[in-house]
C-alpha positions in Angstrom: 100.7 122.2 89.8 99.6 124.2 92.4 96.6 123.8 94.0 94.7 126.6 92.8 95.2 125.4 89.1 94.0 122.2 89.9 90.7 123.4 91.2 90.6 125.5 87.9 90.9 122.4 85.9 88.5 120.3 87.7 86.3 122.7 87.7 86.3 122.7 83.5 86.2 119.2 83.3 83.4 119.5 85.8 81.4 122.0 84.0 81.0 119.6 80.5 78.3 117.7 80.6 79.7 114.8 78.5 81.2 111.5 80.3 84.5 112.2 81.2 86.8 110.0 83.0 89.7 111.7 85.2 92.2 110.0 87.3 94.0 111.7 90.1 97.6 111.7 91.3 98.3 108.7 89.2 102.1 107.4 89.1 104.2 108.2 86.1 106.4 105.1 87.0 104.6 103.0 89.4 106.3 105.3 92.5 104.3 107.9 93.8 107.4 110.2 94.1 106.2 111.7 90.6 102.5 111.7 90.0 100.5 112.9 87.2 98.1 115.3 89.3 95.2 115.0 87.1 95.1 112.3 84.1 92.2 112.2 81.5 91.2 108.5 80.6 88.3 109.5 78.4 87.3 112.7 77.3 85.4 114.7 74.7 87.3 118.0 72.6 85.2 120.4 74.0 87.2 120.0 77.2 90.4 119.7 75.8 90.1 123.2 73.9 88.5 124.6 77.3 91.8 123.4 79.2 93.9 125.0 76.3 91.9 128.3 76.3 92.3 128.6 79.8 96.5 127.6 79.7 96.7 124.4 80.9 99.1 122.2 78.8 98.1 118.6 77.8 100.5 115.7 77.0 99.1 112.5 75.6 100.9 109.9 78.1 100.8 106.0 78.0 98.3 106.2 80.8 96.2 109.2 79.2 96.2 112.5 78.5 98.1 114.4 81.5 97.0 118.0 82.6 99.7 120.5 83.9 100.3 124.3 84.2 103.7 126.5 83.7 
């Protein structure tokens, strides 16, 4: 993603005011070659339609739910 999306994002999951748990530039395989830029651990669905709304994809990973623009 580039860096201007992921200030957008954070900036939504920063605006809820629920607990949210976000991990960032987490490796997909242990190598940090290929990172997941932002991860949600724990999150609530207000969010998750925010980051839709606003064109962000979401794929539910073994580590947690991965955020990414096209």
């Amino acid at each position: 993603m580039k860096p201007e999306h992921i200030t957008a994002a954070l900036d939504i999951i920063r605006a809820s005011a629920a607990s949210i748990t976000v991990s960032l530039n987490t490796p997909v395989n242990g190598n940090y070659s290929h990172v997941y830029d932002i991860l949600i651990i724990r999150s609530n669905a207000t969010v998750i339609k925010d980051l839709v709304e606003a064109g962000f994809s979401l794929c539910m990973t073994d580590k947690g739910l991965a955020v990414d623009k096209f």
